[in-house]
C-alpha positions as CSV (number, residue, x, y, z in Angstrom):
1,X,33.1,21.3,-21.3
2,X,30.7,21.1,-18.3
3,X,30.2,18.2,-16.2
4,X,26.9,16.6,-15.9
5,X,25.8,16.9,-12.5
6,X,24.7,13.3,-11.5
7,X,21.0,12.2,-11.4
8,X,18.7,12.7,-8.4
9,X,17.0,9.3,-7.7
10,X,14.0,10.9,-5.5
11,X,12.3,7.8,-3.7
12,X,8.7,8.1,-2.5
13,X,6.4,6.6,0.2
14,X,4.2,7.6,2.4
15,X,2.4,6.4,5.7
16,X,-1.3,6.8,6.6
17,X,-4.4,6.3,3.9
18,X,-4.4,8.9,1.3
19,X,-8.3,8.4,1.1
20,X,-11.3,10.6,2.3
21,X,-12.2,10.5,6.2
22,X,-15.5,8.9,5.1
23,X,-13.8,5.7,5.2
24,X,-13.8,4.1,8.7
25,X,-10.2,2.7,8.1
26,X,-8.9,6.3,7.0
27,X,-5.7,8.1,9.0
28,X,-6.4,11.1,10.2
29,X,-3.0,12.7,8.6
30,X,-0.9,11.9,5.3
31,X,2.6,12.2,5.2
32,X,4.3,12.0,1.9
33,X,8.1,11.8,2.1
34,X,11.3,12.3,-0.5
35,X,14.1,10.3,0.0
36,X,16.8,11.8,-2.7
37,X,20.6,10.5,-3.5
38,X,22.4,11.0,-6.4
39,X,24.0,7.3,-5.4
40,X,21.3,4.8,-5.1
41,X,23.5,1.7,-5.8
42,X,25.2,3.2,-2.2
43,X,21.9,2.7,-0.4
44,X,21.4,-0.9,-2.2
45,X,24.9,-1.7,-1.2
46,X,24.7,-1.1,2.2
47,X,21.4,-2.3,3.7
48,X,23.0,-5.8,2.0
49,X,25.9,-5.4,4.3
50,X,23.1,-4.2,7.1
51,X,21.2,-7.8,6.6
52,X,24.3,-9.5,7.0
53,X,25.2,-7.4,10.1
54,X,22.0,-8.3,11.5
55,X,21.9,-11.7,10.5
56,X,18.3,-11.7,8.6
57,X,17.5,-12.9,5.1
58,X,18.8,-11.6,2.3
59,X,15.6,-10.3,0.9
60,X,14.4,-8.6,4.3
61,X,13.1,-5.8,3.4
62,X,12.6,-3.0,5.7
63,X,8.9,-1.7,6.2
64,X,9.0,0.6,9.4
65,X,5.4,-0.8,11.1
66,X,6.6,-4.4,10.4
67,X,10.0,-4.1,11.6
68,X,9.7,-4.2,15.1
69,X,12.9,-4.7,16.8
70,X,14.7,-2.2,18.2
71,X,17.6,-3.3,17.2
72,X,16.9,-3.2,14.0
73,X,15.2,-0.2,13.4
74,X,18.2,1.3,15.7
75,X,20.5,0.0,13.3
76,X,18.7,1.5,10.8
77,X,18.9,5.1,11.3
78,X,22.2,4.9,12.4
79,X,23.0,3.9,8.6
80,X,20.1,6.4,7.4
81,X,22.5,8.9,9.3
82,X,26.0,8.0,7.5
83,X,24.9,8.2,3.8
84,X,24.6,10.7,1.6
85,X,21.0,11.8,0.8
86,X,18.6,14.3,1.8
87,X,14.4,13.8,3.2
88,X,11.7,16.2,2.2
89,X,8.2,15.1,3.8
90,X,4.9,16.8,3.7
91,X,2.8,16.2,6.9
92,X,-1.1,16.9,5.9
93,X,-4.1,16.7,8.6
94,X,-6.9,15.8,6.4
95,X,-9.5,17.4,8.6
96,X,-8.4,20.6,8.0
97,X,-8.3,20.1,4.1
98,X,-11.0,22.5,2.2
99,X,-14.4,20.8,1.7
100,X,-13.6,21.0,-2.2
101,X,-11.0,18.9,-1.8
102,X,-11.5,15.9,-4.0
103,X,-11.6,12.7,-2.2
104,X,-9.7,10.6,-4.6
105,X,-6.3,8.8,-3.0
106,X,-4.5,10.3,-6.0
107,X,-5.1,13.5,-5.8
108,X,-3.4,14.1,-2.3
109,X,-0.7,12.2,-3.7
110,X,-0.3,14.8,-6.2
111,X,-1.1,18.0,-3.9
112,X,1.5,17.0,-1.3
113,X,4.4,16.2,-4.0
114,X,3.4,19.3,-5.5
115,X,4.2,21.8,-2.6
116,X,7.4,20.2,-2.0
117,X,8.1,20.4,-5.9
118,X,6.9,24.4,-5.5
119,X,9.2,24.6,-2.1
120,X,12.4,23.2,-3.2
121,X,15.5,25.0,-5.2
122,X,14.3,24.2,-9.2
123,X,17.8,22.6,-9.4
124,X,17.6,20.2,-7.0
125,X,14.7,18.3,-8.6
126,X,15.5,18.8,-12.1
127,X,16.4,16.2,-14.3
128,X,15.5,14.1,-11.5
129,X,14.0,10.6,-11.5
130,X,10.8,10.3,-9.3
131,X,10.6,6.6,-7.9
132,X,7.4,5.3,-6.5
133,X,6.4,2.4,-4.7
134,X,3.9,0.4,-7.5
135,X,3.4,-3.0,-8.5
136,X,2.5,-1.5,-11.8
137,X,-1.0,-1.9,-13.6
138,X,-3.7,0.0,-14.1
139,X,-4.0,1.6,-10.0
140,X,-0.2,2.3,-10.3
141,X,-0.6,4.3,-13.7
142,X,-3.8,6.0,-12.7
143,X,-1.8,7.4,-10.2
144,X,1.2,8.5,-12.0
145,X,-1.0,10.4,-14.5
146,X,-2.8,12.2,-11.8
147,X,0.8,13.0,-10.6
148,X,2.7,14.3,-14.3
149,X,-0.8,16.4,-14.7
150,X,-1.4,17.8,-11.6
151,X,2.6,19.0,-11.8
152,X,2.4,20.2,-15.4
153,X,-0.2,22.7,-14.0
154,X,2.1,23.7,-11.3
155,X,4.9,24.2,-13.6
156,X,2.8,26.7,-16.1
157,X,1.1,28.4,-12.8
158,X,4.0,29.2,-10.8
159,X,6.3,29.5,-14.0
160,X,8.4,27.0,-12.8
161,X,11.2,25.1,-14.4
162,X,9.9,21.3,-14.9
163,X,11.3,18.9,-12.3
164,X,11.6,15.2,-12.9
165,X,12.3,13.5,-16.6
166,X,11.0,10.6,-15.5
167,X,8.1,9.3,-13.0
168,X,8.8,5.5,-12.6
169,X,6.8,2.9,-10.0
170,X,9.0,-0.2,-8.8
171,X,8.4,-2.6,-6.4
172,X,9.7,-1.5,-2.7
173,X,10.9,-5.2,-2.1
174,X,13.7,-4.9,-5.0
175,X,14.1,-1.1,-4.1
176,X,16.5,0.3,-1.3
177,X,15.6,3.7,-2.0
178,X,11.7,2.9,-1.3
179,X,12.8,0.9,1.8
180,X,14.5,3.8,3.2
181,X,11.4,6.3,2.2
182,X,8.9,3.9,3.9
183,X,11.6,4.1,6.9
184,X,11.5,7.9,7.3
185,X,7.7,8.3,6.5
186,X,6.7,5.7,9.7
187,X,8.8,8.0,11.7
188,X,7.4,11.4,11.0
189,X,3.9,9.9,11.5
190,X,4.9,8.0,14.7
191,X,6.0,11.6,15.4
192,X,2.5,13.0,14.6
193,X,0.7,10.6,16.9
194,X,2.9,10.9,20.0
195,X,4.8,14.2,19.6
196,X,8.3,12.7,19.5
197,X,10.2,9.3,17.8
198,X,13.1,7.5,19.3
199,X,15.0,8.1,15.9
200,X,14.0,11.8,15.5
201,X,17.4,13.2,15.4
202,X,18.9,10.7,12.7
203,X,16.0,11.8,10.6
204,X,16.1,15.5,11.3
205,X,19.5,15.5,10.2
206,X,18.9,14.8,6.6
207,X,15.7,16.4,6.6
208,X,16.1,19.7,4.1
209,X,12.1,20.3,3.9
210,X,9.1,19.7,6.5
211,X,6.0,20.8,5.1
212,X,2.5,20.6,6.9
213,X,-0.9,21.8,6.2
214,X,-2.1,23.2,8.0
215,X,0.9,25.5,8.7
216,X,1.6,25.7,12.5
């Protein structure tokens, strides 16, 4: 008998405002980013023994624009580096997105997942478990929806096998995996704004995808 290959926990964040450029507050670019490990306890596991290291609270949760310190963020991606898991990210600069592009916060949500769903192997990602950062309710679920419909048409047009059983939101203070996602995605847009991070290379090295629209 076969062995069952061990879920995929695929975390997502993102950094920068999924909305339309109308908005005065709006980001110029999106970046939507995959943080996958078939070993989430792992990554719970070890940013507990990474507080402790760095002597903060127990419940310090790692956001990459509110952790400031060097040492910290250092620390960080020197972990990030030593687990097991893999980063796909889609950088998207909005201004070049087709004027029929719909200017609801979901939809980009969707259209980025999507073409890393279309660009990975269809074994990677299936059977996996899609995490999201959510605080549940109605926003939460609108988005989801937009999400499981927007790939259900991407599976039948590309006649694709189906990745993810299960599209789940949890909060990113109780999640490790989110914590790590929101990590990775403040790099690659930090990397967007100035050309370069200080933590490139621990990223790059789990990095299996980089997608951006427009392609360079």
């Amino acid at each position: 008998m076969n062995k069952r290959a061990p879920t995929v926990y695929a975390f997502m964040d993102e950094s920068g405002d999924p909305g339309s450029l109308s908005r005065s507050s709006a980001s110029q670019h999106f970046v939507l980013v995959l943080v996958e490990t078939v070993e989430p306890e792992t990554l719970e596991q070890e940013l507990k023994r990474l507080r402790t290291a760095l002597k903060v609270s127990s419940v310090f949760e790692f956001r990459f624009h509110d952790t400031r310190s060097v040492e910290r963020r250092a620390a960080f991606f020197v972990l990030l580096h030593a687990l097991n898991l893999k980063i796909r990210a889609a950088v998207i600069d909005k201004t070049k997105l087709p004027e029929s592009f719909g200017a609801f916060d979901t939809e980009l949500y969707a259209f980025a997942l999507g073409e890393l769903v279309a660009r990975a192997s269809p074994r990677d990602l299936q059977d996996a478990i899609l995490v999201m950062d959510g605080e549940g309710g109605e926003t939460t679920e609108k988005t989801l929806n937009h999400i499981r419909r927007h790939l259900t048409r991407l599976y039948e047009e590309r006649k694709r096998v189906r990745a993810f059983r299960k599209l789940i939101a949890r909060n990113s203070r109780n999640e490790a995996g989110l914590q790590f996602a929101d990590m990775v995605a403040g790099v690659l847009a930090e990397r967007v704004k100035h050309g370069e991070s200080p933590y490139d290379d621990y990223v790059d090295a789990k990095l299996v995808d980089l997608w951006e629209f427009p392609l360079k």
